[in-house]
C-alpha positions as CSV (number, residue, x, y, z in Angstrom):
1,X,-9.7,1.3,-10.3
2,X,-10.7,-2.1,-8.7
3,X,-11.5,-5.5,-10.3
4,X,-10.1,-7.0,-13.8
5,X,-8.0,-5.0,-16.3
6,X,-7.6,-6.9,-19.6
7,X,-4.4,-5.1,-21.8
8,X,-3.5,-6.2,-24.9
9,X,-0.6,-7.8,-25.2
10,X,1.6,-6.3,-28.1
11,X,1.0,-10.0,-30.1
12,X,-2.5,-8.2,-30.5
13,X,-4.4,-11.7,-28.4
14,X,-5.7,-10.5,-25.0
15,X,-3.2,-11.3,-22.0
16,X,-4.7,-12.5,-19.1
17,X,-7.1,-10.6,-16.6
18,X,-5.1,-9.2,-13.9
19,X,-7.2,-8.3,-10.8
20,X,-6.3,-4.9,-8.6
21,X,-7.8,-4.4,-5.2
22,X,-5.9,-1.2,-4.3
23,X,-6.1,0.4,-7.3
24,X,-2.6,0.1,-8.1
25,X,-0.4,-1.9,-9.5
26,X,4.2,-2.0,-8.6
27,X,6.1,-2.7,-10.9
28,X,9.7,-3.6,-9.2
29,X,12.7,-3.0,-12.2
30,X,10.3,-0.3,-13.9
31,X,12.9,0.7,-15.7
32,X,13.9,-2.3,-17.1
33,X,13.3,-4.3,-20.5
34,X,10.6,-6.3,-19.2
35,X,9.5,-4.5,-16.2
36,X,9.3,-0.9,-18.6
37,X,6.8,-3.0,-20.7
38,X,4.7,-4.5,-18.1
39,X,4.7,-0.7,-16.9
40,X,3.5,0.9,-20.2
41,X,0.8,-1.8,-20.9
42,X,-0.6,-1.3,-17.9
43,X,-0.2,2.5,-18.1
44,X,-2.1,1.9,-21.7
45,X,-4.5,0.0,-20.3
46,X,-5.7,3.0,-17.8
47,X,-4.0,1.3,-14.8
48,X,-2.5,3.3,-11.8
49,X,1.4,2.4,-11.5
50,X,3.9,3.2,-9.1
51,X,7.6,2.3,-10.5
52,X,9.8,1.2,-8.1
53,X,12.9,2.7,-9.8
54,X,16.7,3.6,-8.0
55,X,16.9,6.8,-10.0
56,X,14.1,9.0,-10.8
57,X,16.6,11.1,-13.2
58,X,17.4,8.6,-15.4
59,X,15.6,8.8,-18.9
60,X,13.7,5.7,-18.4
61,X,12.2,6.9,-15.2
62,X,11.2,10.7,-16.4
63,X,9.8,8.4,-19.7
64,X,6.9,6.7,-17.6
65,X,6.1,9.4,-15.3
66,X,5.6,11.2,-18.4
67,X,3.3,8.4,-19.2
68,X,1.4,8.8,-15.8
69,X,3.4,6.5,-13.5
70,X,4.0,7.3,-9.9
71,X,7.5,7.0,-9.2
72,X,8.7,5.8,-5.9
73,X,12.5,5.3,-5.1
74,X,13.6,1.7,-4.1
75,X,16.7,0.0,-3.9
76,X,16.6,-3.4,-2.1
77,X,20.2,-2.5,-0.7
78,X,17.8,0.0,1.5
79,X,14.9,-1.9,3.3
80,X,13.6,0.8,4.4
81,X,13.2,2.6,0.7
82,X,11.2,-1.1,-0.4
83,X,8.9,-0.2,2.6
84,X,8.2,3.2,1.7
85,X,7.6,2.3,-2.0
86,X,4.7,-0.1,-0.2
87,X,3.0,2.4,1.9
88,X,-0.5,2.3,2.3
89,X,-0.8,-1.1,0.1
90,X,-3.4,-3.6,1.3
91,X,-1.6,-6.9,3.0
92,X,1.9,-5.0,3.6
93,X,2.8,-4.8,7.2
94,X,6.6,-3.3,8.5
């Protein structure tokens, strides 16, 4: 999906347009209060989403892939798992 994605915002007014060039959006601390929400609005809103989450078991990671998201392990104690998480995104170099 490229250009604008406009999601509702659960206030019911339109949040503002967020542009994708890659076709997906990360969402670092998917699994969190306000990174699970960011998550599923975009997920409602037909956007591609890879979760950057530290454990893929855990209920609130198996709840978005349910929803569609990609998951992607990352813990930023690990460098080299933020990396992977990144692969193939325009503008990320090693």
């Amino acid at each position: 999906m490229e250009g604008f994605v406009t999601p509702d915002n659960h206030f019911g007014r339109r949040s503002e347009k967020i542009m994708t060039t890659s076709g997906i959006v990360a969402i670092v601390g998917a699994t969190g209060q306000q990174g699970g929400a960011t998550a599923r609005a975009l997920l409602d809103a037909g956007v591609t989403v890879r979760a950057l989450v530290r454990d893929p078991a855990k209920p609130a990671a198996a709840a978005l892939a349910s929803a569609g998201a990609q998951l992607a392990v990352a813990d930023f104690d690990d460098p080299k798992t933020i990396r992977a998480a990144f692969e193939g995104y325009p503008g990320c170099s090693r």
